[in-house]
N, C-alpha and C positions, 0 to 999 in steps of 0.2 A: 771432379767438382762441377765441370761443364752440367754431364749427364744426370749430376744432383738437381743443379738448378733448374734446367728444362723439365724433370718429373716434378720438380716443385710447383714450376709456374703450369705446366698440365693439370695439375691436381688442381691447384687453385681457380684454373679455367672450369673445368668441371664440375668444382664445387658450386662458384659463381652462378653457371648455366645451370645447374640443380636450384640454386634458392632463386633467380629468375622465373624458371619454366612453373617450381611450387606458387609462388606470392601471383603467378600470372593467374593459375588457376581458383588461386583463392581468391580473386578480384573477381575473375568471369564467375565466380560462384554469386556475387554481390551485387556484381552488373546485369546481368543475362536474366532471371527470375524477374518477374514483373509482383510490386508491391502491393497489397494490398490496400483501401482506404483506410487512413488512420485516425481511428477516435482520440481530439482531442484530451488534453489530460486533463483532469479535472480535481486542479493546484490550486484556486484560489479559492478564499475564505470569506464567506461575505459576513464582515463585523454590523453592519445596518445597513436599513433599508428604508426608503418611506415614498410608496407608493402616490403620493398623492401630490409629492413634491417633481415626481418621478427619480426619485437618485439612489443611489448604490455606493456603496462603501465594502473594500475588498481589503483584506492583507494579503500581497501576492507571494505564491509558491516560487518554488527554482522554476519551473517547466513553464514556456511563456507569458513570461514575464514582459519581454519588448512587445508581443504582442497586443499585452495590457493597455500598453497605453499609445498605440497607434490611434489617430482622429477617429475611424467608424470602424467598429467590430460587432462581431455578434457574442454575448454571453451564455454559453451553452450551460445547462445541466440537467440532470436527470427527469424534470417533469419542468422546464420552462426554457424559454428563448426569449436574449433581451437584446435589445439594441440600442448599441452605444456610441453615441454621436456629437463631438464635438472634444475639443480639447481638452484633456482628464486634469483633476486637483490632487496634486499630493500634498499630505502631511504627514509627518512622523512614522512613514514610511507604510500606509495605509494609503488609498489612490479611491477618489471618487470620481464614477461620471453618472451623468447625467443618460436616462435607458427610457426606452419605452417599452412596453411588454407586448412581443410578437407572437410568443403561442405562450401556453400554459397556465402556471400561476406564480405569484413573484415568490419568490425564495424568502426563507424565513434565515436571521443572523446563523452564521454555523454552519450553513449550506455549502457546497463543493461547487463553484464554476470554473468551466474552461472556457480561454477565452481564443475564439475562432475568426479566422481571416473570412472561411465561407461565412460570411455574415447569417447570411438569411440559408442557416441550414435546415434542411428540411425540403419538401418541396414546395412548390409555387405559390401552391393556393395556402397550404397552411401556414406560411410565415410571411409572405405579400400579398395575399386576398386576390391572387390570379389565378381563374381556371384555367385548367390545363387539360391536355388528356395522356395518357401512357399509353404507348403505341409499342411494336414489334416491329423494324426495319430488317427483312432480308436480306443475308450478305453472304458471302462466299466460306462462310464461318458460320452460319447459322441464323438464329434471329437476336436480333440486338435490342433491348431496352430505349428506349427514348421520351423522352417529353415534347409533346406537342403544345405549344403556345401560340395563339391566333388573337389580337387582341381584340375586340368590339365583331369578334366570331366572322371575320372576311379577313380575306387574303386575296385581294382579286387582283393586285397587280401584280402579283406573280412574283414578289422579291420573296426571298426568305432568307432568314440565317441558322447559318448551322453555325452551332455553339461545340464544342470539343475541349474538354478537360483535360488535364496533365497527368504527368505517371505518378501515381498514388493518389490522384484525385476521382474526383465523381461528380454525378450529374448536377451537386447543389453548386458547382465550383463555378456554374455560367450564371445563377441566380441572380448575383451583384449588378447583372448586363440588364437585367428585365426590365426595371422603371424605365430605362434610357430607348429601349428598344418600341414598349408601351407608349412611351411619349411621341417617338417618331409614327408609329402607326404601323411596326414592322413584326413579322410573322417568327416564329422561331423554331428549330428542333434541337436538343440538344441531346448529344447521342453517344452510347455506352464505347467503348471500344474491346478488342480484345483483352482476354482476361481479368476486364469487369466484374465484381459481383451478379449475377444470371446473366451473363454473356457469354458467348462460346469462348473456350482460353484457347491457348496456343497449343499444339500437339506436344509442346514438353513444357508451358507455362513460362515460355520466353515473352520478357517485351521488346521491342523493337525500335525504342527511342524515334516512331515517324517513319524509317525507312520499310515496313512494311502495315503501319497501321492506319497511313493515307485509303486504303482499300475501306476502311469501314467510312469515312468520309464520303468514297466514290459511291458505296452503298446509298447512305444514306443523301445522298442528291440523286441517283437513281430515283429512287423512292418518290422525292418530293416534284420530283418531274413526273413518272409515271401515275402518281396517284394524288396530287396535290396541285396537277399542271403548272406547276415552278418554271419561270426563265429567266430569271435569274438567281444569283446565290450572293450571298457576303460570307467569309469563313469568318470565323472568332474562333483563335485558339491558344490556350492559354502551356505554357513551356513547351512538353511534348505534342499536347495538342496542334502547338504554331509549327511546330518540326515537321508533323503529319502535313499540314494545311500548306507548306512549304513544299512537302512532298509531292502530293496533289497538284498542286499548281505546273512540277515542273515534269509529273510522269502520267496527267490521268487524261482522257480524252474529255473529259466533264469541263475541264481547266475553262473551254469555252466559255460559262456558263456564268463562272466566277465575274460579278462585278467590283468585287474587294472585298479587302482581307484587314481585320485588325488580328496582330499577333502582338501575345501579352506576354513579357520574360520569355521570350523565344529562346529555345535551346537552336540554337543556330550552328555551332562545332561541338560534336562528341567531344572530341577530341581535346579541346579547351577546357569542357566543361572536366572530363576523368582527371585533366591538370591540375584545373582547383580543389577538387575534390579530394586529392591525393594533398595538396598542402594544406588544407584543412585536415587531415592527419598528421600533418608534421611530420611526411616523411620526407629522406634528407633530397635536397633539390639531385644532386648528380644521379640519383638510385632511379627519378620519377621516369626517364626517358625510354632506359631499359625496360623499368617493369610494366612502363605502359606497352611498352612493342608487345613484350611477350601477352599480357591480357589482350590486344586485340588480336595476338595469332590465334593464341587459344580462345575465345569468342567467335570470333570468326569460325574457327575449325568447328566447337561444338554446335554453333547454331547456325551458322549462314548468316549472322548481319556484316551486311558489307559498311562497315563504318565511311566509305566514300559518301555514302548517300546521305548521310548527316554532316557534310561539309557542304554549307546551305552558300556562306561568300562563296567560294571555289564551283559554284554553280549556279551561279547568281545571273548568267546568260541565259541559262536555259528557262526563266523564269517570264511569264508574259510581262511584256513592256506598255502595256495600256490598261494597265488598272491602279487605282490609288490602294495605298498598304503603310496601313497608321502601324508603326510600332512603337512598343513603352517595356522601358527598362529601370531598373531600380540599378542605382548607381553603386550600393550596399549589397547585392546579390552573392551571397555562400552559396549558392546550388549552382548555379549554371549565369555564368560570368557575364558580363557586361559590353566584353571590350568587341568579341563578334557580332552584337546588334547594331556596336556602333559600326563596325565596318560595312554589313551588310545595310545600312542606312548610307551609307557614303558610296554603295555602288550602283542603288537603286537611283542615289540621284534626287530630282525633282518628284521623282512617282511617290516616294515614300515622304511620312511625315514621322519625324521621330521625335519623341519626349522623353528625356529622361530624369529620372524623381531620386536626388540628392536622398543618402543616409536611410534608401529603403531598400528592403530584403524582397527576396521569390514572390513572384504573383500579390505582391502589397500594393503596388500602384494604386490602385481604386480607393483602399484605405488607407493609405497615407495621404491623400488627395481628393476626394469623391468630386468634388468640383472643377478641377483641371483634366481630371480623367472621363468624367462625361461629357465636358464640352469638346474635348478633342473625337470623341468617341459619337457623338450628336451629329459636328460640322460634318464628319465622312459620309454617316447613314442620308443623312438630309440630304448633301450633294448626290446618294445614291439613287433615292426613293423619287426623287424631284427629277 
């Protein structure tokens, strides 16, 4: 009977360890691949229009819907861009705001909009009347895409910001930054990373959640040094971007160079964030432990990312202690949790300035806010520029 139950409980161990080591590699399968940018869905209904009043009437789809009706979005569809600005009206379950028309032509009732966080999608000049130029930054991966923005065409004292986007985002993702940046009088690049749309990808099309795509960052201040005489830098980076620009800070020799950093919805713990992510599946809490070990052995194995190096608090010494570093959190964040910017704001201390915006999701801050989020986002650049 003994020797019954010992081959039972073996079997059971081995089963267990089989459906661990599987679900680990169907994770690393999910994890590991870098996303592509994703086109807005294009869910909502415009019942009326009248261009002269400036305003818009929508029946909204399932597919961002909350989006709908955050303070300032951009109105995406197929042949126009609108932007919508200020607190939306609903009725009978139709929602009207108030737009102004940024590129195209206004939509006729019956038309298809999605409605986008990237406000001002698009590039610079074509949907905020900013020229820009498109440039090619060298990197150890190839050449990297980027936007050049100089405003009033000088940059003579030598600040610049590099702008860096999140995993599944793109260039238009730093757009939302440019009035605030324009206002100050501050120069900008904002730059592709690996496995970007025409950017060099990964030798197997891995992302690297920061712990290796700080390098396209190093590049591009390389650049702005060598060929833009840059001395100084401000990072802006927005989820994985802030991961990368967290990176940088505590692995690049550039770090010098860095007068400050805004990080937006900073993915600051893998680790935290594959938690939430996993309860956002509803899987059951005792299982999450396990199958998260085994996903980062097998990640780890297939690709080499050392998930250490996305434990940004647990590394939060090796971080330079003499620059100021705005961060903003959305209290409401499903992607990538909340409670490690507050920690990592609690060990920075005094250096850091942290905001964070009650009942808001990923990278919303700006638009759930545009007014608290440029002033906080102004007082740093000014103190920097000055």
């Amino acid at each position: 009977m003994r020797r019954a139950l010992l081959w039972v409980a073996a079997l059971l161990v081995f089963f267990l360890a089989g459906a661990f080591v599987a679900g680990g590699w169907y994770y690393s399968d999910e994890l590991l691949p870098a996303p592509a940018p994703d086109d807005p869905a294009l869910a909502h209904t415009v019942t009326s229009v009248d261009p002269e009043a400036g305003t818009l009437t929508l029946t909204p789809g399932e597919s961002g819907e909350a989006d709908l009706t955050l303070p300032t979005i951009g109105l995406l569809g197929e042949e126009v861009l609108l932007l919508a600005d200020g607190e939306p009206r609903a009725h009978e379950g139709d929602i009207t705001r108030a737009v102004e028309l940024l590129d195209g032509t206004w939509p006729e009732p019956g038309a298809q909009l999605a409605a986008t966080v990237d406000t001002f999608d698009g590039d610079p000049a074509g949907t905020l009347g900013l020229p820009f130029d498109v440039i090619d930054v060298p990197s150890q991966l190839g050449e990297l895409p980027a936007w050049r923005r100089v405003p009033n065409g000088s940059a003579s004292r030598g600040i610049w910001a590099v702008i860096v986007h999140g995993r599944g985002g793109g260039l238009t993702e730093g757009n939302r930054l440019l009035p605030t940046l324009e206002e100050v009088g501050l120069p900008s690049l904002t730059i592709s990373v690996r496995n970007d749309p025409d950017a060099p990808a990964d030798d197997r099309g891995y992302g690297y959640y920061g712990a290796r795509e700080w390098r396209e960052i190093d590049a591009a201040i390389d650049h702005l040094v060598e060929v833009e005489d840059a001395r100084a830098i401000v990072l802006i980076g927005y989820s994985q971007g802030a991961s990368a620009s967290l990176s940088l800070l505590r692995r690049s020799e550039r770090a010098e160079l860095v007068s400050a950093a805004v990080l937006i919805s900073p993915l600051v713990s893998l680790d935290a964030t594959l938690e939430l992510q996993a309860r956002n599946r509803d899987i059951p809490e005792p299982l999450i432990g396990p199958l998260l070990t085994s996903t980062r052995w097998i990640s780890t194995a297939r690709s080499g990312l050392d998930f250490s190096q996305v434990e940004h608090v647990e590394r939060a010494e090796e971080l330079p202690d003499d620059i100021p570093i705005l961060l903003t959190h959305g209290a409401a964040d499903r992607t990538v949790p909340v409670e490690p910017t507050r920690e990592l704001a609690a060990a920075l201390a005094d250096q850091a300035t942290y905001t964070e915006y009650p009942a808001t999701d990923h990278v919303r801050e700006w638009n759930t806010d545009r007014e608290r989020f440029e002033e906080d986002l102004r007082t740093l650049l000014e103190a920097v520029v000055d």
